[in-house]
C-alpha positions in Angstrom: 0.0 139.1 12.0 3.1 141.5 12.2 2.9 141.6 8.0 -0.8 142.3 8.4 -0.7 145.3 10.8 2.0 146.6 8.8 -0.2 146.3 5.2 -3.2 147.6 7.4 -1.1 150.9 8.6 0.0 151.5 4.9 -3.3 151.2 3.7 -5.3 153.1 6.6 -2.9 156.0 5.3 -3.8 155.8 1.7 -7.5 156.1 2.6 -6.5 159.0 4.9 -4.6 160.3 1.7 -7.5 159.8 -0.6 -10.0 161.8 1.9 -7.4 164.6 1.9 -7.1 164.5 -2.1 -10.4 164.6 -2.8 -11.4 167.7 -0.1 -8.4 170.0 -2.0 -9.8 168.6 -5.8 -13.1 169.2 -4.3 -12.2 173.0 -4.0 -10.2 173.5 -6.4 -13.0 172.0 -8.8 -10.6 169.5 -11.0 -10.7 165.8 -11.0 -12.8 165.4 -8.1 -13.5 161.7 -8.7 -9.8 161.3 -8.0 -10.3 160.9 -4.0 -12.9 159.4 -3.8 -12.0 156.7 -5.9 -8.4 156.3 -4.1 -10.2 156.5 -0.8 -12.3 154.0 -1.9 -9.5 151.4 -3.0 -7.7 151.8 -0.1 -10.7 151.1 1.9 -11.6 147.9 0.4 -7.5 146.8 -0.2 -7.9 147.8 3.8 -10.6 145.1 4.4 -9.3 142.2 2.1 -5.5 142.0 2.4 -4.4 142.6 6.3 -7.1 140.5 7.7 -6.1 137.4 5.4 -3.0 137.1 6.8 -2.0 134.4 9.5 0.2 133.4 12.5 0.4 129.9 13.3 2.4 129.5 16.7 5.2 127.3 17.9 3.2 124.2 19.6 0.2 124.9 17.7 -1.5 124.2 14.3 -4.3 124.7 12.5 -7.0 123.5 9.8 -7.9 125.3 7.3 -11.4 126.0 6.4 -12.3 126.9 2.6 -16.2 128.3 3.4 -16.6 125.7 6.6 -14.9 122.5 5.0 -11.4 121.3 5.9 -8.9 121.1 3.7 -5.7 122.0 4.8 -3.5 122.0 7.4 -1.2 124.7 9.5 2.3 124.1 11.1 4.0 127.1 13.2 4.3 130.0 10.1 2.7 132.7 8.6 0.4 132.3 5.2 -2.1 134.4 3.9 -5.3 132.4 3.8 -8.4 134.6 1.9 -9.7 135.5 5.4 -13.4 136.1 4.2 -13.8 132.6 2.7 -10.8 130.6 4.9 -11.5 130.0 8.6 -8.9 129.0 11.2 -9.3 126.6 13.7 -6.6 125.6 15.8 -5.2 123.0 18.3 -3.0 123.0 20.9 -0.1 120.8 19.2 1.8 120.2 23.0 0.9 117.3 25.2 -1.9 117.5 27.2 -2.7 116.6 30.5 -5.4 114.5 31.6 -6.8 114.0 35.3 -9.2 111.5 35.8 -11.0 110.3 38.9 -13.4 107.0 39.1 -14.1 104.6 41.1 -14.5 100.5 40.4 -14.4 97.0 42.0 -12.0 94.6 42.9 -12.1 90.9 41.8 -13.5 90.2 45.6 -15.6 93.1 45.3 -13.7 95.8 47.2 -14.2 99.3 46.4 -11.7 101.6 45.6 -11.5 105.4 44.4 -8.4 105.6 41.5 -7.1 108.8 40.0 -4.8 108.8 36.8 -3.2 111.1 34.6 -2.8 110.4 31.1 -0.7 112.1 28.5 -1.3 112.7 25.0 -0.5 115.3 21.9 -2.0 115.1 18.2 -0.8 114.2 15.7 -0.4 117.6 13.5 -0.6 115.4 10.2 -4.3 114.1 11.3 -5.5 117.6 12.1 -8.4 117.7 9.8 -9.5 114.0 10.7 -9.7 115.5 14.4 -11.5 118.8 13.0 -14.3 116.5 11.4 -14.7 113.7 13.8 -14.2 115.3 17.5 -14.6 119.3 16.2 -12.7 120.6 19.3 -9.6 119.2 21.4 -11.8 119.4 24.6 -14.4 116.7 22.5 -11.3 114.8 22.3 -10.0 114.8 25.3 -13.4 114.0 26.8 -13.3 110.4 24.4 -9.7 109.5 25.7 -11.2 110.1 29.4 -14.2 107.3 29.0 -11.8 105.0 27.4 -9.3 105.2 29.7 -12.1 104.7 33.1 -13.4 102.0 30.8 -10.1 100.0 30.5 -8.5 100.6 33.7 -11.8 99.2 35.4 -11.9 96.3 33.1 -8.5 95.5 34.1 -8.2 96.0 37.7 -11.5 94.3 38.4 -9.2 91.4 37.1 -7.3 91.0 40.6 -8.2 91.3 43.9 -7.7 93.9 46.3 -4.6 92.6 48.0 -3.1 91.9 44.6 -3.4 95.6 43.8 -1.8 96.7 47.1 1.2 94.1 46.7 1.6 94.4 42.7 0.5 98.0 42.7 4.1 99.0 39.8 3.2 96.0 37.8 -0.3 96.2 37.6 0.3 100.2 36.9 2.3 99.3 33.7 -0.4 96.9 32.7 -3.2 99.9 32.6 -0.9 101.6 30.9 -0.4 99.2 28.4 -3.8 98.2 28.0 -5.0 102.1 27.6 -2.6 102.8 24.8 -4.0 99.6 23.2 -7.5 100.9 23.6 -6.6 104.2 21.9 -6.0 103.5 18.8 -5.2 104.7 15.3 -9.1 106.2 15.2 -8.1 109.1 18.1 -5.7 110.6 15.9 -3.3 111.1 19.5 -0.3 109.5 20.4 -0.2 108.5 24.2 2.6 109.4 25.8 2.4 108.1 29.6 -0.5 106.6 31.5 -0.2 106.4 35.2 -2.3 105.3 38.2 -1.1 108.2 40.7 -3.7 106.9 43.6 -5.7 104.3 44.3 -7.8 104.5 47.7 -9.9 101.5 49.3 -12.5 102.1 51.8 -11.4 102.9 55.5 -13.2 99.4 56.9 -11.0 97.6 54.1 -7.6 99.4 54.9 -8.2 99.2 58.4 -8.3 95.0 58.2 -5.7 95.0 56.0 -3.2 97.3 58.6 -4.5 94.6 61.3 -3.2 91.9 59.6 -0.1 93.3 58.5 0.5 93.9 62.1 -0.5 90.5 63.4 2.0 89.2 60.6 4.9 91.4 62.2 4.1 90.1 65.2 3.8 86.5 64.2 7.3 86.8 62.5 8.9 88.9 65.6 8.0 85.8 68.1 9.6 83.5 65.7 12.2 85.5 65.5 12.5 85.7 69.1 12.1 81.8 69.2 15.0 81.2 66.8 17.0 83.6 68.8 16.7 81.7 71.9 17.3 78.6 70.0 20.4 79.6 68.7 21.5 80.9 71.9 20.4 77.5 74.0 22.5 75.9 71.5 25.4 78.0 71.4 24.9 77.8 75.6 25.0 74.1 75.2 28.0 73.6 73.0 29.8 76.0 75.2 29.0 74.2 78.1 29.8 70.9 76.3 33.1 72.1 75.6 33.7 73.3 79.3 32.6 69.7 80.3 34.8 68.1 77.4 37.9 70.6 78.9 37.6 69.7 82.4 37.6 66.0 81.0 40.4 66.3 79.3 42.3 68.3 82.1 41.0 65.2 84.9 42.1 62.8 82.1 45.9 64.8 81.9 46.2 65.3 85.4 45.8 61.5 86.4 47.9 60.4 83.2 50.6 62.6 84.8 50.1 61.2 88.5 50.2 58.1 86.3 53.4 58.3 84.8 55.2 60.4 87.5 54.2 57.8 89.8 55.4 54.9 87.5 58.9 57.3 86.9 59.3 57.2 90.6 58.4 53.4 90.9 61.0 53.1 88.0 63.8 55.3 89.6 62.9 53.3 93.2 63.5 49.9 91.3 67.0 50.9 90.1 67.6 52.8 93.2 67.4 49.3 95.1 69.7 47.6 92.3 72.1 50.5 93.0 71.7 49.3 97.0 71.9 45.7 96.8 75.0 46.1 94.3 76.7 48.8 97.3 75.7 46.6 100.3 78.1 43.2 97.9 74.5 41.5 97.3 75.6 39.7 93.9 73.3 41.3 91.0 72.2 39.2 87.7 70.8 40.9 84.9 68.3 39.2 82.3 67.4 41.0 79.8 63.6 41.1 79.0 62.2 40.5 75.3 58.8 41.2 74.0 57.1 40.7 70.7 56.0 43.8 69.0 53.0 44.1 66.3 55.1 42.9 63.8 56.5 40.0 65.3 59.4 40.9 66.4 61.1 40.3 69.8 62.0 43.8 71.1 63.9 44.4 74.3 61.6 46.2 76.6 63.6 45.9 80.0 65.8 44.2 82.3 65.2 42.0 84.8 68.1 42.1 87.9 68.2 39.4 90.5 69.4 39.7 93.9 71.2 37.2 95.7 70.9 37.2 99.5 72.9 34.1 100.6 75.5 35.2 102.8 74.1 38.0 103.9 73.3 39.5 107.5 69.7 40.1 108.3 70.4 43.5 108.6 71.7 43.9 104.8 68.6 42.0 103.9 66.0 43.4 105.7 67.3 46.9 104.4 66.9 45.4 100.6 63.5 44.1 101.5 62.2 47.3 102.9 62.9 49.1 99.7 61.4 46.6 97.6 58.1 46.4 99.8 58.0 50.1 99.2 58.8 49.8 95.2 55.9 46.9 95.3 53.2 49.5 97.0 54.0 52.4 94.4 53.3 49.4 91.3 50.1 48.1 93.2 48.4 51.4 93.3 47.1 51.1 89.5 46.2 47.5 89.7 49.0 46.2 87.9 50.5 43.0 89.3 53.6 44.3 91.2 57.2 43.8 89.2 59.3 42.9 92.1 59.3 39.1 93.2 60.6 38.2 96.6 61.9 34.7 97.5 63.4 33.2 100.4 67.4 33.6 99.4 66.8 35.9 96.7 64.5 39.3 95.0 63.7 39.9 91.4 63.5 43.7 89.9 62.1 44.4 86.3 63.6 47.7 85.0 61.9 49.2 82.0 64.0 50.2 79.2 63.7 54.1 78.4 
């Protein structure tokens, strides 16, 4: 265009020039044809040449036209192109944008409002097939738009409604898939990006479904709440177990103690009354005491003294007796048979080894 202007400028001036030239031959009577004819070249050189060139912009291109039939095609440049017998028409080479609002059916025969946008651009190499099939980019653009409602019905009629709410992304890149299938090689477009930017059910429908959603929050809150108090019963009743099972086992160590302090001091009583008789001159015989052992073996487990009371004051003995009476009622107590054996001249005490 810039190359045009600047030819039309330099040949606007000639014709200027010629019209000056021929008014001074004119009156100076000499070559008067001269002018006219220059004026007259200029004019038509004027007419041709700066109209014939062409701009093709960045993002753009054009077909060419030779007397209304295609036959070439135009990327971003300049070229002069005979304007009286070329014609220009061009596309917009950039993706374009596509909004498109329908409605359809569910499988279960909910309806729903969708809007998508889909995204496309020529392909500059197919210009003229576009030029002689659709004529204009908006002719185009308005075959894309039916088969795009066309095959996003067809395939979300497929599922039903709460399929589309709970698989919305994957069924969104399956109408994607299946639009760029449907527009094939005979659009002359390459489809960049189908997407379903809304889809809308009926208030009734998305009302029920909000009910039920809630009535499913609920349901899982109370058994929620249920497990909750399970757990915590159980935890309750394992703690409580193990309170029980302590205080058993704390009733269990006490008496075991009581146990063996009373059988220590039962012990410590029986040699306490050996330790008597043998002060008071009571003759003592030990014995020791043998019993077998899981393996078989005989193992020394005490020893048994005996008292001898002949010869003895009834003072000495009675004194003896009394403290083996009392070492008898601290072995009775746990339902043993009682280790001390009285006879009529004589007394018996087991010792325990250990």
């Amino acid at each position: 265009m810039a190359i045009g202007i600047i030819f039309g400028v330099i040949l606007f001036a000639l014709v200027a020039g010629g019209i000056v030239l021929s008014v001074f031959l004119w009156k100076k009577r000499n070559r008067r044809w001269v002018g006219p004819v220059v004026s007259a070249s200029a004019l038509l050189l004027f007419v041709l040449i700066p109209f014939s060139f062409r701009t093709v912009d960045p993002g753009e291109v054009a077909v060419v036209k030779h007397l209304g039939k295609a036959t070439a095609v135009r990327t971003s440049g300049t070229y002069f192109d005979f304007w009286i017998t070329e014609g220009y028409a061009r596309y917009d080479a950039k993706v374009q944008n596509l909004d498109i609002d329908t409605n359809t059916y569910s499988k279960d025969a909910q309806t729903m409002d969708i809007a998508m946008n889909v995204q496309f651009a020529i392909k500059q190499d197919r210009a003229i097939e576009i030029a002689e099939q659709y004529g204009s980019l908006d002719s185009l653009g308005k075959r894309i738009t039916s088969v795009a409602e066309a095959t996003s019905k067809s395939t979300l009629s497929s599922y039903s409604a709460m399929e589309i709410i709970e698989n919305r992304a994957q069924i969104s890149v399956e109408v994607e898939t299946e639009v760029k299938s449907a527009i094939d090689d005979t659009f002359f477009v390459n489809i960049e990006k189908v997407v379903l930017t809304n889809i809308d059910f009926s208030d009734a429908f998305e009302q029920t479904v909000e009910d039920k959603m809630i009535a499913e929050q609920e349901k899982l809150k109370a058994e929620y709440e249920k497990e909750t108090a399970l757990v915590k019963a159980q935890q309750e009743l394992e703690v409580a177990k193990l309170q029980a099972q302590a205080r058993i086992e704390e009733a269990r160590g006490d008496a075991e103690a009581k146990l063996l302090a009373a059988r220590a001091e039962a012990d410590a009583m029986k040699a306490k009354s050996v330790e008597v008789a043998r002060a008071l001159g009571f003759t003592i015989t030990e014995t020791p005491v043998f019993e077998t052992d899981e393996n078989g073996e005989e193992v020394q487990t005490g020893v048994e003294y005996d008292i001898d009371f002949s010869g003895k004051t009834q003072e000495e003995i009675a004194l003896i007796v009394d403290y083996l009476k009392y070492i008898e009622y601290l072995n009775a107590w746990d339902g043993k048979l009682p280790s001390v054996v009285l006879g009529e001249n004589s007394g018996s005490v087991l010792v325990p080894l250990g």
